[in-house]
N, C-alpha and C positions, 0 to 999 in steps of 0.2 A: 270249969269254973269261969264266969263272964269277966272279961278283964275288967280293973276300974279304972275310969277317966274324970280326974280329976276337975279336968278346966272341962267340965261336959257339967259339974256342978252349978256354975255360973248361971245359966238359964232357971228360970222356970217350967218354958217351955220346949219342943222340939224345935229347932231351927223352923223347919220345914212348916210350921203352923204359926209362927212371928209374924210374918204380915198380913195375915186374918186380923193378926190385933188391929194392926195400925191401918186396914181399910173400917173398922169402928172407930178406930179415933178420928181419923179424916171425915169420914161420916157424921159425927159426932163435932165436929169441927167447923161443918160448913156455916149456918148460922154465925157462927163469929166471927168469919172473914172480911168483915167490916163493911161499910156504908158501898154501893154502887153509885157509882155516875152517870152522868148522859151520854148517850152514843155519838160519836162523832158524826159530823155529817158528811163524811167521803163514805158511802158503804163499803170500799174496800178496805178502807182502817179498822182492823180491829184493835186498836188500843186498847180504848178504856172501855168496856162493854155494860151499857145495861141491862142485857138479861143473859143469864143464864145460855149457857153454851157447851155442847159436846162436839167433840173430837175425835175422832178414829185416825189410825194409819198404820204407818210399817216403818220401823227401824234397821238400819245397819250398822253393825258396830257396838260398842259401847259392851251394853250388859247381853250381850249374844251377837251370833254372826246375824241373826234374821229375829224380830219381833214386829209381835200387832198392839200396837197401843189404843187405849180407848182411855180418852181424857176431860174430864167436867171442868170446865171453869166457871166462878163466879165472879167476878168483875178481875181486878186484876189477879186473883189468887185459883190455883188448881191442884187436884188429885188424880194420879195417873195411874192406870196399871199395863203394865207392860210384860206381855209373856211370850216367849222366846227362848232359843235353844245356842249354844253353841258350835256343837257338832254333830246335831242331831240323834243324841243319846239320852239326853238328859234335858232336864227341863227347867228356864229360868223363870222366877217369877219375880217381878221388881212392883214396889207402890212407894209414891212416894208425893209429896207435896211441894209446889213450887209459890213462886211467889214475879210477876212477871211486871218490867217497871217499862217506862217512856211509854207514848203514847201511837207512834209511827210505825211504818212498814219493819223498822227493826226494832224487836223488844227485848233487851239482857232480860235472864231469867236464872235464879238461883233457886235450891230447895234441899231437900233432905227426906231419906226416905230410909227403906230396907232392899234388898235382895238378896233371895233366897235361891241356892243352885244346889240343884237334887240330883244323882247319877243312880243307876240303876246297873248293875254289872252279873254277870255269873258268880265272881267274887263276892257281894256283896251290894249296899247301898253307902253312900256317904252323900252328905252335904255340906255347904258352906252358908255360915248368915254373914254378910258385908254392910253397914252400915256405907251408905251413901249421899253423898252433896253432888249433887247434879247442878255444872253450871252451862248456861246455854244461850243461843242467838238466836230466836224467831223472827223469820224472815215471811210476811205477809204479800205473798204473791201476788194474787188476787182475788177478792171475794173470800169464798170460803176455805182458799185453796195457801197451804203454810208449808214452809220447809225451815228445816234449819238444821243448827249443829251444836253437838252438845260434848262436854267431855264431862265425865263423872269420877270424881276421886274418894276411891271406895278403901274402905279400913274393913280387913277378917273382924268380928267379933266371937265369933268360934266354928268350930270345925269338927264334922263329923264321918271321920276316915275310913277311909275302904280296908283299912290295914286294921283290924281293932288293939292290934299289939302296936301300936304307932300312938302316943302320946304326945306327940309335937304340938307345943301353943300356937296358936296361930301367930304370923307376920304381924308386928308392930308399924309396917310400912304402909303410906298412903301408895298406893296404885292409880295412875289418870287411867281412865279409858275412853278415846274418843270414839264419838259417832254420829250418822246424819239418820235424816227423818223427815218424813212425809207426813202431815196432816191434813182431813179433810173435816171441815166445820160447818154446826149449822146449831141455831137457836132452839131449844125445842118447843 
C-alpha cells in the first residue's frame, strides 16, 4: 500500500514541474515590465538599457556547485534560468525574476523566483521546491563582459523524499546561499 503524504497535499503540482509555471508567467510578464529608457552614452554602462538584452554564463555557488545561466533583460527588469548540479547527481533547475536598480558599473539587484532540486538514486527519486529571493551585486566590467555576487535566501516549500516512510515537513528556516557569476551580454 503507497504511503500517504500529507503536506505532499499542498501543491497542485509536482515540485519538479513548478517552474514550467513561472517561465509562463515571466513570459507572460514581459510586456508589463514598464517603460524603457535611453542608453547611456558610455557603451560600457549598461545601466539603464534601451533594448532588449540577453545574457549567458556560469555560476558558482549559490543554487549548485557549477550552473549555466541564460538571462533576458528588458530595461531594468530580468528573467533567468539557471541549471546546475550540486554534486553531479542530480539536477537543479532555478527561474526566477529580478528587478536591477542604479544606473553605473555597480547595479544592486533583488528578485524572486523558484528552485527545483531533483535526485535520482537506486533507492529512489526525491526533490525539493525552495522558494527564492535572490539578492545580488552586478558588476559591469566591460562592454559586454559582468560578473558579480549574489546570495539567495531560500525557504523548502515542500519535499519530496527518498525515504517515502519519512513524513518530515520541510524546515521553516531561511537558508542564505552565496555565490559568484560570470555574464556575457549582447543586444539581439
Amino acid at each position: 500500500m503507497p504511503s500517504h503524504r500529507p503536506h505532499r497535499k499542498l501543491l497542485l503540482l509536482r515540485p519538479n514541474l513548478l517552474p514550467a509555471l513561472l517561465v509562463v508567467l515571466l513570459a507572460g510578464a514581459g510586456p508589463f515590465a514598464g517603460p524603457l529608457r535611453a542608453q547611456n552614452e558610455d557603451p560600457g554602462d549598461v545601466g539603464t538599457l534601451s533594448h532588449d538584452r540577453i545574457r549567458v554564463g556560469v555560476s558558482l555557488g549559490g543554487t549548485g556547485f557549477l550552473g549555466l545561466i541564460t538571462e533576458y533583460q528588458r530595461g531594468d527588469w530580468s528573467g533567468e534560468l539557471v541549471l546546475g548540479t550540486v554534486t553531479f547527481r542530480e539536477v537543479s533547475v532555478v527561474l526566477s525574476g529580478k528587478r536591477y536598480f542604479s544606473t553605473g558599473r555597480l547595479r544592486p539587484a533583488v528578485g524572486a523566483g523558484l528552485w527545483s532540486l531533483s535526485t535520482w538514486t537506486e533507492d529512489g527519486s526525491g526533490s525539493v521546491l525552495i522558494l527564492r529571493v535572490p539578492v545580488a551585486v552586478d558588476w559591469s566590467i566591460s562592454g559586454p563582459h559582468a560578473m558579480g555576487v549574489e546570495v539567495g535566501l531560500n525557504w523548502a516549500l515542500a519535499v519530496n523524499r527518498l525515504d517515502p516512510e519519512d513524513n518530515t515537513r520541510p524546515s521553516s528556516a531561511i537558508v542564505p546561499l552565496p555565490g559568484l557569476y560570470y555574464r556575457h551580454g549582447w543586444n539581439p
